[in-house]
C-alpha positions in Angstrom: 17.0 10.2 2.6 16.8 8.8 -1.3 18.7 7.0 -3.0 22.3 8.4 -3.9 21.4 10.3 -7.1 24.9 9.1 -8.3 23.8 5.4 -8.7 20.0 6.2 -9.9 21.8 7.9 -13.0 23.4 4.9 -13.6 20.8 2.5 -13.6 18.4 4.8 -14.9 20.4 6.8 -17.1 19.5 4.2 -20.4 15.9 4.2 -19.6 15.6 7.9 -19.3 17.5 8.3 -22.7 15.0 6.0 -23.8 11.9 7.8 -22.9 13.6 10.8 -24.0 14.1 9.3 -27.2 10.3 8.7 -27.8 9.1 12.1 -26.8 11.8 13.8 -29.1 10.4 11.7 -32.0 6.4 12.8 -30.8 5.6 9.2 -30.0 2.4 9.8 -27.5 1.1 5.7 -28.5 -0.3 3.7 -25.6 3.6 2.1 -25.3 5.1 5.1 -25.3 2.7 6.5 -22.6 3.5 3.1 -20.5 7.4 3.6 -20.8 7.1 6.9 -19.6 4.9 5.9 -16.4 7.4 2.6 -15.7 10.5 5.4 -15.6 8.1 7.4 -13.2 7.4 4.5 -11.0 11.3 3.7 -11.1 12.1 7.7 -10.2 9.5 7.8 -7.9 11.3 4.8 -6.1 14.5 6.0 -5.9 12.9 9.2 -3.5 11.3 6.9 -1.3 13.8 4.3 -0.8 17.0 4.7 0.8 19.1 1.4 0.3 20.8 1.1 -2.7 20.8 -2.6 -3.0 16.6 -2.8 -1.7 16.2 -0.3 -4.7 17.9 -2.7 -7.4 15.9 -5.3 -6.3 12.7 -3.3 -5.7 13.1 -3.1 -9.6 13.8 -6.1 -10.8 10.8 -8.2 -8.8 8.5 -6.1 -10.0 10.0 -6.6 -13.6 10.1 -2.9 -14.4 13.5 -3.2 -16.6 11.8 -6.1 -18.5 8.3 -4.2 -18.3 9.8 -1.3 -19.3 12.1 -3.1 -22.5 9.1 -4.3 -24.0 7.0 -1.3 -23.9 9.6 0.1 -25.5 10.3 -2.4 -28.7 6.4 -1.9 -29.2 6.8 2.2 -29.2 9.6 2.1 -31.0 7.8 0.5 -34.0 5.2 3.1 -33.4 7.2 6.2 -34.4 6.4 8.7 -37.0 9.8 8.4 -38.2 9.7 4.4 -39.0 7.5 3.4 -42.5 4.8 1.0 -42.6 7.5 -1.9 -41.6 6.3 -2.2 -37.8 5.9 -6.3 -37.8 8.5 -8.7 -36.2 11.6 -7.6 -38.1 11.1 -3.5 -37.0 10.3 -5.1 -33.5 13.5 -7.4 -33.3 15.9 -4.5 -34.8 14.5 -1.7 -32.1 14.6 -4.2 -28.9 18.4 -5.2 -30.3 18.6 -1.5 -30.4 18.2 -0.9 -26.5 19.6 -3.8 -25.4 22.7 -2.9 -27.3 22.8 0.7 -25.6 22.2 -0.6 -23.1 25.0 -3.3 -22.9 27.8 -0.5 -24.3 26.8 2.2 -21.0 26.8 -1.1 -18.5 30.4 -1.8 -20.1 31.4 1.9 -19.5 30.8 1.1 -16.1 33.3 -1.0 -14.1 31.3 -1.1 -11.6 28.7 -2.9 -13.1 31.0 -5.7 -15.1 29.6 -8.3 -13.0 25.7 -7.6 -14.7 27.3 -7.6 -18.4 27.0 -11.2 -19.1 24.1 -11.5 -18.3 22.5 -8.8 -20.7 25.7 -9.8 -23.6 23.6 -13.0 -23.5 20.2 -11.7 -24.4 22.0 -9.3 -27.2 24.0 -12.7 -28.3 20.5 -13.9 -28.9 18.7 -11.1 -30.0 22.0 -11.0 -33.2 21.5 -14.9 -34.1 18.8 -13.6 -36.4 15.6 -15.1 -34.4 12.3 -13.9 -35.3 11.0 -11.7 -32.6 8.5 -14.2 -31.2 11.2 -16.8 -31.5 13.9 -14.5 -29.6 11.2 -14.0 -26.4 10.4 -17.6 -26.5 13.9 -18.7 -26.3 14.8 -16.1 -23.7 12.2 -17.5 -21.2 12.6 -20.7 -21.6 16.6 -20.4 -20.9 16.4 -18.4 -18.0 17.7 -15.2 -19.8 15.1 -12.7 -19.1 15.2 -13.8 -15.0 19.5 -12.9 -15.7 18.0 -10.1 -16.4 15.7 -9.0 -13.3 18.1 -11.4 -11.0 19.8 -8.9 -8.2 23.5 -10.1 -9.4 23.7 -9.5 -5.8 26.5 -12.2 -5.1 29.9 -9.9 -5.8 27.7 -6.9 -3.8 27.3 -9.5 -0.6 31.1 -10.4 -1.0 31.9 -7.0 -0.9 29.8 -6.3 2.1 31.9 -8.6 3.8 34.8 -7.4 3.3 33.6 -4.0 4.2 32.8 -5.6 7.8 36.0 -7.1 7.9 38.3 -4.4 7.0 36.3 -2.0 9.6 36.2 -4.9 12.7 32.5 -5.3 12.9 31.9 -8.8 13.5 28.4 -9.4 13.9 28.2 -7.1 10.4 30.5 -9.4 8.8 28.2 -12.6 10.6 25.3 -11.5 8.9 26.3 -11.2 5.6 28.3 -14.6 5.5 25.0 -16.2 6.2 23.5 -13.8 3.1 26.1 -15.3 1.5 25.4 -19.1 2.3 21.7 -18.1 1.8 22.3 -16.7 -1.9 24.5 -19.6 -3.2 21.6 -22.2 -1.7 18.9 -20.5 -3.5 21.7 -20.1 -7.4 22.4 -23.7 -6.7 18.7 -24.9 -6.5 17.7 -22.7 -9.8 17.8 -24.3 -13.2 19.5 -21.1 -14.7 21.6 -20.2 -12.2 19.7 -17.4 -11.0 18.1 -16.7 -7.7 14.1 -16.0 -7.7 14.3 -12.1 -7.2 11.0 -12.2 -4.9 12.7 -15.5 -2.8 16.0 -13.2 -2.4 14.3 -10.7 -0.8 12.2 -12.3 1.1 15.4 -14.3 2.5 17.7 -11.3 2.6 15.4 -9.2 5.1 14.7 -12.4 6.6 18.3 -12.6 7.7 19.0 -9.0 8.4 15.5 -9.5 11.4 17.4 -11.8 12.6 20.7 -9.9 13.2 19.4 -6.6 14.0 18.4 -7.2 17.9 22.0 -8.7 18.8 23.3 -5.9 16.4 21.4 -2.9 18.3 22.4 -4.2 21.7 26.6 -4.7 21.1 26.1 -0.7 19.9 24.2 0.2 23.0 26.7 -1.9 25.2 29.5 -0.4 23.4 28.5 3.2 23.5 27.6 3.2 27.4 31.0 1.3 28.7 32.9 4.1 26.1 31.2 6.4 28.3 32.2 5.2 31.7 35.3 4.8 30.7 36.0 9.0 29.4 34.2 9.6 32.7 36.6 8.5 34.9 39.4 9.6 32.9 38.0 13.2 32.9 37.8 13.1 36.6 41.5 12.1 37.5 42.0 14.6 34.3 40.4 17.4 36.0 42.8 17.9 39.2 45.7 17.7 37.0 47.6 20.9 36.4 46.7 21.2 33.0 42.7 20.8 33.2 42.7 24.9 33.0 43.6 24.8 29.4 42.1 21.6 28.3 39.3 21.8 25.9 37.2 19.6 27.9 36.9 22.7 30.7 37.8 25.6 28.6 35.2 28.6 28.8 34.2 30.2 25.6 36.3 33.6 26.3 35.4 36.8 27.2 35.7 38.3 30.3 34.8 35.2 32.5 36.4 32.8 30.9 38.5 32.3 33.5 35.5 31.7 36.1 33.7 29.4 33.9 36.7 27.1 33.2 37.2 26.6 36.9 33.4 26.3 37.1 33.6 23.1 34.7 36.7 22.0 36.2 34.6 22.0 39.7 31.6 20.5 38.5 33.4 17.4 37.2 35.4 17.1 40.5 32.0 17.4 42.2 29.4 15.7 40.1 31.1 13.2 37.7 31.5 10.1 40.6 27.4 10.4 40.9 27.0 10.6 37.1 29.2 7.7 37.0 27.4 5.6 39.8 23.3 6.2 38.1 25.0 5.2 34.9 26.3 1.9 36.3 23.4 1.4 38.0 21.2 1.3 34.9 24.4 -0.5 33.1 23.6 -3.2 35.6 20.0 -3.0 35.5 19.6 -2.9 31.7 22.3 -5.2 30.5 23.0 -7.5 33.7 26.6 -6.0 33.4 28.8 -4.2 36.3 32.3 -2.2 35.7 34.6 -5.1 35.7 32.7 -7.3 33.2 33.1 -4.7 30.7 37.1 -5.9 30.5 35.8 -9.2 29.5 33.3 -8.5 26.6 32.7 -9.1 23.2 32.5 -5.6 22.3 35.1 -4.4 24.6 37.7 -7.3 23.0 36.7 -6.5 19.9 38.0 -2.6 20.3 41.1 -3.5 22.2 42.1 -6.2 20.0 41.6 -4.5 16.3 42.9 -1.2 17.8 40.0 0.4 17.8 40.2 1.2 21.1 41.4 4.9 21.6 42.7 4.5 24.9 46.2 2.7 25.8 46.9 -0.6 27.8 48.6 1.7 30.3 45.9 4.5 30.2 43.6 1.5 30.7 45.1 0.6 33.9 45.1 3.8 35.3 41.2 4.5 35.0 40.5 1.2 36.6 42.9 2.3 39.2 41.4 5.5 39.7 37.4 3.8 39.6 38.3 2.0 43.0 38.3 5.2 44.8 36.1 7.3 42.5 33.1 8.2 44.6 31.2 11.6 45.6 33.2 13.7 48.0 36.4 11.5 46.7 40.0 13.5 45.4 42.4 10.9 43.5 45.5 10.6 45.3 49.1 12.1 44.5 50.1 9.4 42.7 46.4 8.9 40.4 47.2 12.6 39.8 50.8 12.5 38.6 50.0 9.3 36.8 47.7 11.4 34.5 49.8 14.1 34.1 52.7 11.8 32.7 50.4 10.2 30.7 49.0 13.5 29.4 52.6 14.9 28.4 54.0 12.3 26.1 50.3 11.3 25.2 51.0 7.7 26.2 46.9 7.3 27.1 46.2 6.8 23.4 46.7 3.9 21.9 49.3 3.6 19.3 48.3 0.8 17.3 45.0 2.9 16.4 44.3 1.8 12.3 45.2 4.4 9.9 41.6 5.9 7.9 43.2 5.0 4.9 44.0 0.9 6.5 40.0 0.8 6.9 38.9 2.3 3.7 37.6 -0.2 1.5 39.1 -0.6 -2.4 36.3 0.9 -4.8 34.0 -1.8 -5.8 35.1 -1.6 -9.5 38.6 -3.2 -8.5 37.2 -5.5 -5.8 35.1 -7.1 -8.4 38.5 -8.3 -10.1 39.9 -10.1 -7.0 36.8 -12.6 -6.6 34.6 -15.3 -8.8 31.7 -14.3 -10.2 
């Protein structure tokens, strides 16, 4: 899917006002005609990409805001409406122009207050009353144009981290720690302060290669133990008293909706203990780990400790109760049974210290950005 269409307004809404701008005043010069094909390029990226923080930095190593800025002072000189003044002084009072509209809708922004100072610097310049050629040479050779097309991507890393933290995923929160490190090596070696945009990217997807095997095999670990572990609850489940009016059995009404319930009641008394024994087997096979090791693991820890977990301490000792005698042919005994249907009634077999939506919902990234350094 593209980009959210939210965030490509916002940092494309200036450019399209831009363009807009020239076509309203009947500017069809060669500048005019390249600004129009950069904001293409930059729409045309935003529907094939879907990572917001790839897309910002798609644009900014290939220098289409600065590209696109420059083609745009030249136009802008160009229009029908300006007189014969289109030298250096028309130049420097139109590229002021942008970068000074674009500055106030960056400011209207919060979300983008940690990519102001960076632009207020070029206007700063672009107001000390430089010459044009003056203003660009100055701008290069202080590293203010690379502020421009740097990723700003520190506060947006930081904020991925506490993203990972707030929602327990570990290896998540791992990976972009060592973004982190990565980001602050390559500020710290740069004259201006600014990371190489093409260098970041390069070491950014580097980084996220290296995470994304471990990362793809704690999910599929996690998601086949979760498995098991509603498997053997649903047996001991289904020959409790209330199975016929449990969702998990219920037929879809009508006149055989009796029948069918019992039918699904019987076919998890019947069939679950195999089910459960060919998905051990390839739990074993695939991931060298049996039914008691998944008590012990990373991803398993990580559930029960952050309260993750949906299922109690005390449902948890039932289902590995009931997994010693779960087998084909096998009925729980009395005590399995009545166990469950305790547990069932007061609703004891969900876990309690579960983490509210609203405890794992991250603050908005316009007030995060006032909590750190940037």
């Amino acid at each position: 899917m593209p980009v959210d269409p939210g965030m490509v307004d916002t940092i494309l809404g200036t450019f399209r006002g831009m363009a807009r701008e020239l076509k309203e005043a009947g500017n069809e010069s060669e500048d005019a005609q390249q600004c129009q094909s950069i904001l293409q390029k930059m729409e045309s990226l935003a529907l094939e990409m879907d990572d917001l923080g790839a897309y910002s930095t798609k644009l900014s190593v290939e220098g289409l805001f600065t590209e696109f800025s420059t083609a745009y002072g030249r136009a802008l000189a160009q229009n029908p409406s300006v007189d014969g003044n289109s030298g250096d002084d028309q130049l420097m009072a139109n590229t002021l122009k942008s970068y000074e509209e674009a500055l106030d809708r960056l400011k209207d922004d919060p979300s983008h207050a940690h990519v102001v100072p960076a632009l207020q610097a070029v206007v700063d310049r672009a107001r000390s009353g430089l010459s044009y050629p003056l203003f660009l040479k100055e701008c290069e050779e202080k590293g203010l144009f690379l502020g421009l097309d740097s990723p700003h991507a520190g506060p947006t890393i930081q904020y991925d981290i506490y993203c990972a933290k707030i929602s327990f995923r570990p290896l998540d929160q791992k990976m972009y720690e060592k973004q982190w490190e990565a980001f602050q090596e390559l500020v710290n070696k740069s004259a201006f302060g600014y990371p190489d945009p093409v260098e970041w990217e390069i070491t950014r997807q580097r980084i996220e290669w290296e995470f994304e095997p471990e990362q793809a095999l704690w999910k599929a670990i996690e998601d086949r133990w979760d498995r098991m572990l509603d498997m053997v609850h649903d047996w001991v489940d289904s020959f409790c008293s209330f199975a016929p009016y449990d969702d998990r059995w219920c037929g879809m009404g009508g006149v055989n909706s009796r029948a069918q319930t019992m039918k699904n009641i019987q076919r998890t008394n019947e069939c679950e203990p195999g089910k459960l024994r060919i998905r051990e087997e390839i739990f074993q096979e695939y991931f060298g780990l049996g039914w008691d090791d998944i008590f012990s693991h990373p991803t398993f820890l990580n559930q029960r400790d952050s309260g993750l977990l949906w299922y109690s301490d005390e449902a948890l000792d039932l289902i590995r109760d009931v997994h010693e005698i779960m087998a084909p042919g096998a009925r729980p005994e009395a005590s399995l049974i009545e166990r469950a249907e305790k547990q069932h009634e007061s609703k004891s077999f969900i876990r309690k210290t579960r983490p509210t939506a609203e405890e794992m919902s991250p603050m908005p990234f316009p007030e995060f950005l006032k909590t750190i350094e940037w």
